[in-house]
FIZA-312690 format. One line per field, with one value per residue (C-alpha): residue number from 0; residue in one letter; x, y, z. Coordinates in nm, 4 decimals. Last residue first. Example, Ala and Ser with C-alpha at 12.3 -4.5 7.8 and 13.67 -1.06 7.14 Angstrom:
seq	1 0
type	s a
east	1.3670 1.2300
north	-0.1060 -0.4500
up	0.7140 0.7800
% end
This chain:
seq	220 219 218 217 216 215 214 213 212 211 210 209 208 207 206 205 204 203 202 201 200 199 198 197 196 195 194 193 192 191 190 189 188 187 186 185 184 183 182 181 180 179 178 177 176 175 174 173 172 171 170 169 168 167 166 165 164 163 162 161 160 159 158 157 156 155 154 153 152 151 150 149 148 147 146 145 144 143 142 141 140 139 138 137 136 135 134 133 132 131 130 129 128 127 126 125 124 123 122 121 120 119 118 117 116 115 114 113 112 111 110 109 108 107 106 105 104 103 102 101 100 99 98 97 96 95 94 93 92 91 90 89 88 87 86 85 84 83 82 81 80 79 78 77 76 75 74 73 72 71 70 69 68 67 66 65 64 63 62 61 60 59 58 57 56 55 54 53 52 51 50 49 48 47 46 45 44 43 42 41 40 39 38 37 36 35 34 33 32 31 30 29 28 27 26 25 24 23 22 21 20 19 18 17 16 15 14 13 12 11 10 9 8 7 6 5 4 3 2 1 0
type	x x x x x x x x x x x x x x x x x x x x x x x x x x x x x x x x x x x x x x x x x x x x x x x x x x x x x x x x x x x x x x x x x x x x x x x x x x x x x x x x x x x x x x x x x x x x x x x x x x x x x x x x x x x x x x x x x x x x x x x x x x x x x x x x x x x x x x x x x x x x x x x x x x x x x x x x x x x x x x x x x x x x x x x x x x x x x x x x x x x x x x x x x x x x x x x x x x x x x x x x x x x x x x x x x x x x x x x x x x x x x
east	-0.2167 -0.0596 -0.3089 -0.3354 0.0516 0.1428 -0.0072 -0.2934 -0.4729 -0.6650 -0.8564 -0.6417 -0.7919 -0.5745 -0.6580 -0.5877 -0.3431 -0.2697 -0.0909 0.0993 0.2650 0.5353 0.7906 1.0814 1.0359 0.7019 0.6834 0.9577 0.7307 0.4393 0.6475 0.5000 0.6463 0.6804 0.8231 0.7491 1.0167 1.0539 1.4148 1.5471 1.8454 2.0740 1.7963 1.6376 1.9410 1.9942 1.6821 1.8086 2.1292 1.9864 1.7291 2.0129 2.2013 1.9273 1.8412 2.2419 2.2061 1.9006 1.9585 1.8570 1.6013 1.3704 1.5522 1.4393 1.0866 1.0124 1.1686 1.0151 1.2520 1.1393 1.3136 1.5879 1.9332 2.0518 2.3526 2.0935 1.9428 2.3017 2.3667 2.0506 2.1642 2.5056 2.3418 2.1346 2.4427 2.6314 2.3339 2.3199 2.7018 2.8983 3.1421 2.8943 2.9084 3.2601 3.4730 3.6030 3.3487 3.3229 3.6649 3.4551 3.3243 2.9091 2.6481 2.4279 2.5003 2.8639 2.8282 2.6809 2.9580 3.2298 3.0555 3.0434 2.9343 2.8449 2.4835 2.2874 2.0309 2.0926 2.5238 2.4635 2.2974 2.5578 2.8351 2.7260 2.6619 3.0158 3.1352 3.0059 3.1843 3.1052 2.7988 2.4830 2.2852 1.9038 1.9107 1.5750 1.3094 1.3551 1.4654 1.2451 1.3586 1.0931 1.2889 1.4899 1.2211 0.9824 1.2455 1.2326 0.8278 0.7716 0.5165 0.1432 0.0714 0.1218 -0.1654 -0.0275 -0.0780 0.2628 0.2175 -0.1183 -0.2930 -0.6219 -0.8655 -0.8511 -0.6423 -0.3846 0.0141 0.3081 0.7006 0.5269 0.7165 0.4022 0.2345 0.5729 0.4755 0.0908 0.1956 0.4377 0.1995 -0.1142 -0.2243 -0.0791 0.2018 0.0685 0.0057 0.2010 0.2917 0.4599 0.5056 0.8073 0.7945 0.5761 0.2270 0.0741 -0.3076 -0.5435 -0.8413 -0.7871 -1.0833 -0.9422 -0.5370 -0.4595 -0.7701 -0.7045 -0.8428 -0.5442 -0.3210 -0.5776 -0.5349 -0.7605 -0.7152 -1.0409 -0.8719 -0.4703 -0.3047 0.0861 0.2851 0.0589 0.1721 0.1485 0.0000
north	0.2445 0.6256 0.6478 0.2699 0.2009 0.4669 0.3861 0.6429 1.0112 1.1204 1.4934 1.6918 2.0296 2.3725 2.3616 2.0287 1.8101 1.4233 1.3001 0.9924 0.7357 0.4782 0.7573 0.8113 0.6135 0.6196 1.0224 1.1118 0.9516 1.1281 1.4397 1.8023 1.7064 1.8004 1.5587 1.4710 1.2676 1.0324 0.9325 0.6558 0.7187 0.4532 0.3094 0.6785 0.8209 0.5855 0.6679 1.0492 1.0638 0.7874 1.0829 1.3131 1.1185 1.0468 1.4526 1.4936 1.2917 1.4140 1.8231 1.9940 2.2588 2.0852 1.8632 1.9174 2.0421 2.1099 1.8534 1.8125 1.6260 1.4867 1.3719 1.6067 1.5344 1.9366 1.8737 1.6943 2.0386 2.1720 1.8606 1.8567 2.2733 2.1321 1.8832 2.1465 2.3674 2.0719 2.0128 2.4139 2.3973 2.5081 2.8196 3.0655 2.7839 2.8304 2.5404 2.3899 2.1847 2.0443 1.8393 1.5900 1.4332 1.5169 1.2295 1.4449 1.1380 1.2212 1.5822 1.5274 1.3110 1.5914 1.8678 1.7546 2.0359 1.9369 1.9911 2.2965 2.3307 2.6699 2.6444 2.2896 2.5020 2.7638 2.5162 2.3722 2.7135 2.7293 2.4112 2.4575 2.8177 3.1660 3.3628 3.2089 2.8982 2.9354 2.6897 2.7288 2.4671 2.4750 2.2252 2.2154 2.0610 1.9188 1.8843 2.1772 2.3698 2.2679 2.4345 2.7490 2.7634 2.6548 2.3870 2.4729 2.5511 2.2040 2.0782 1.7581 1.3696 1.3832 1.6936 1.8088 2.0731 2.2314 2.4379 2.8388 3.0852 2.8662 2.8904 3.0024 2.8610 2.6542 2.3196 2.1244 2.4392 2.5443 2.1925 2.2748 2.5872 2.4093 2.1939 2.4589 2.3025 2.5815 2.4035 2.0542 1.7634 1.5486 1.5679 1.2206 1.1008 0.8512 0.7000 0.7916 0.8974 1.1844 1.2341 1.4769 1.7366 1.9949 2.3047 2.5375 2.5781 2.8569 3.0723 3.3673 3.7331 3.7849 3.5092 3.2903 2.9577 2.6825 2.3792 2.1330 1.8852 1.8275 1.5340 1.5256 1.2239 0.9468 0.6081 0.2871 0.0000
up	-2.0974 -1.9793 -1.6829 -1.5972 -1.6676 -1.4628 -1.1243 -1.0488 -1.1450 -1.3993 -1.5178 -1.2760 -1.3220 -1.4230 -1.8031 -1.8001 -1.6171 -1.5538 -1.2248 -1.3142 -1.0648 -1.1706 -1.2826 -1.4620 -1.7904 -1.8656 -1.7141 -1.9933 -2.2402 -2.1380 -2.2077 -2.0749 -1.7540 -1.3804 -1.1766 -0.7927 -0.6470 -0.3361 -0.1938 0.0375 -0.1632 -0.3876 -0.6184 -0.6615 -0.7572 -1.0060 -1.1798 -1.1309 -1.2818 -1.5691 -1.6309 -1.6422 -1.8617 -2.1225 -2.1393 -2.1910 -2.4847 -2.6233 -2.5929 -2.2945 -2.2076 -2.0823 -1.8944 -1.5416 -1.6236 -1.2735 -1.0512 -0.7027 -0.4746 -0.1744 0.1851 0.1012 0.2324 0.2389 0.0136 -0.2301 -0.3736 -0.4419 -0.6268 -0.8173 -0.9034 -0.9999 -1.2102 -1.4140 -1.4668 -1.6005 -1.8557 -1.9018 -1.9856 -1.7260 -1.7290 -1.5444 -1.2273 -1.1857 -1.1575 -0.8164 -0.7691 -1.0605 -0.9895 -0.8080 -1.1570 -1.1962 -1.2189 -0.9421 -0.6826 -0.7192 -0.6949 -0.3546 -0.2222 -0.3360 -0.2492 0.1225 0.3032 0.6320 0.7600 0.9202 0.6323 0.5291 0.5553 0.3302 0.0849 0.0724 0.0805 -0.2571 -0.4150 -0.2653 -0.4064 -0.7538 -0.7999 -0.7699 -0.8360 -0.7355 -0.9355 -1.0502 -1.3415 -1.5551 -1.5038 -1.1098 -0.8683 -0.5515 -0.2148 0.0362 0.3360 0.3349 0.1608 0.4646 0.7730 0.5329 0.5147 0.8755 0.8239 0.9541 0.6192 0.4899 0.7168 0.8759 0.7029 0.5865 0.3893 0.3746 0.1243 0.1637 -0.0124 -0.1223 -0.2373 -0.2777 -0.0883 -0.3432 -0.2897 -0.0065 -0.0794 -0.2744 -0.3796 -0.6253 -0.7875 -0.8273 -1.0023 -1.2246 -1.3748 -1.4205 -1.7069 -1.9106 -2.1681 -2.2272 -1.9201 -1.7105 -1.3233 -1.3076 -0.9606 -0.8408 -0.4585 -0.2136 -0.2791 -0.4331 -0.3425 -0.5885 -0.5316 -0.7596 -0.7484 -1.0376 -1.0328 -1.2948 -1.2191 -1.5034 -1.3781 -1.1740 -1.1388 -0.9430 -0.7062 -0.6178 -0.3905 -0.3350 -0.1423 -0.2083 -0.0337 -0.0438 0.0833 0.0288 0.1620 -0.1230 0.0000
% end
């Protein structure tokens, strides 16, 4: 029986005139969810819910069976990490983005263990992060995420922006991840083929609704 991590009852949000997240009741378990659906289904949104980046308008969410908002904000982002679309890294190098995270959290540094599990060589961390490819710049931003020993990872379009060959090695990076860490991630997608091969849960999105939810191979039969 699978344990549910996130429930969502009846959550809304608005931009302005446009309602972007319109009455979504949905459960994400443990393990590997796929958020899938085309360009302004309100993907992301529900992923920057999930760690307190934005809070709804209206309707609930619960993290662990507890209310999300009664989570410290900072204290949750440690625990539930996001990793944007677009690589958000600070001037300097690898380790001290690296550092910086590990300063926020209270724990050791450790670029060198962290850059491992991102698929990056231990010599990254000395480089500076305006030198990196986007790929590189991508892993650096996973490794800056798993300094703080996240219990969840949401991913937002984490290859997106990638050709095909460093697309397959960051979704080996993260398959593997998941067989070495007691780790459960959320990913945002606009691929059903991404979600076949990264997740075993699939959260389907329209026009801000979830019109499906379950085990992949019922959703994406």
């Amino acid at each position: 029986m699978r344990r549910v991590l996130f429930e969502l009852l009846d959550v809304s949000l608005a931009r302005g005139e446009r309602r972007v997240l319109d009455s979504v009741s949905v459960g994400i378990p443990e393990g590997a969810t796929a958020i899938v659906g085309p360009s302004g289904a309100g993907k992301s949104t529900l992923l920057r819910l999930l760690n307190r980046l934005a809070d709804p308008d209206a309707g609930t969410i619960s993290y662990r069976d507890r209310p999300l908002d009664s989570y410290d904000p900072l204290a949750l982002r440690r625990e539930v990490s996001l990793v944007p679309q677009l690589p958000a890294l600070l001037e300097g190098t690898v380790a001290s983005n690296i550092a910086y995270a590990a300063r926020l959290a209270g724990k050791p540094a450790g670029p060198e263990h962290c850059l491992r599990l991102a698929g990056l060589d231990p010599d990254f961390a000395a480089r500076d992060v305006s030198k990196l490819s986007v790929g590189e710049q991508q892993r650096a931003m996973l490794a800056r995420a798993l300094v703080q020993e996240p219990a969840v990872l949401l991913l937002d379009e984490p290859t997106s922006a990638l050709d095909h060959a460093a697309r397959d090695a960051i979704e080996a990076t993260l398959a593997e991840l998941r067989r070495e860490l007691e780790i459960s991630v959320v990913l945002v997608s606009h691929d059903p083929e991404q979600a076949r091969r990264l997740g075993d849960w699939v959260v389907r999105m329209q026009e801000g609704r979830v019109t499906d939810s379950g085990p992949l191979a019922e959703v994406l039969a």
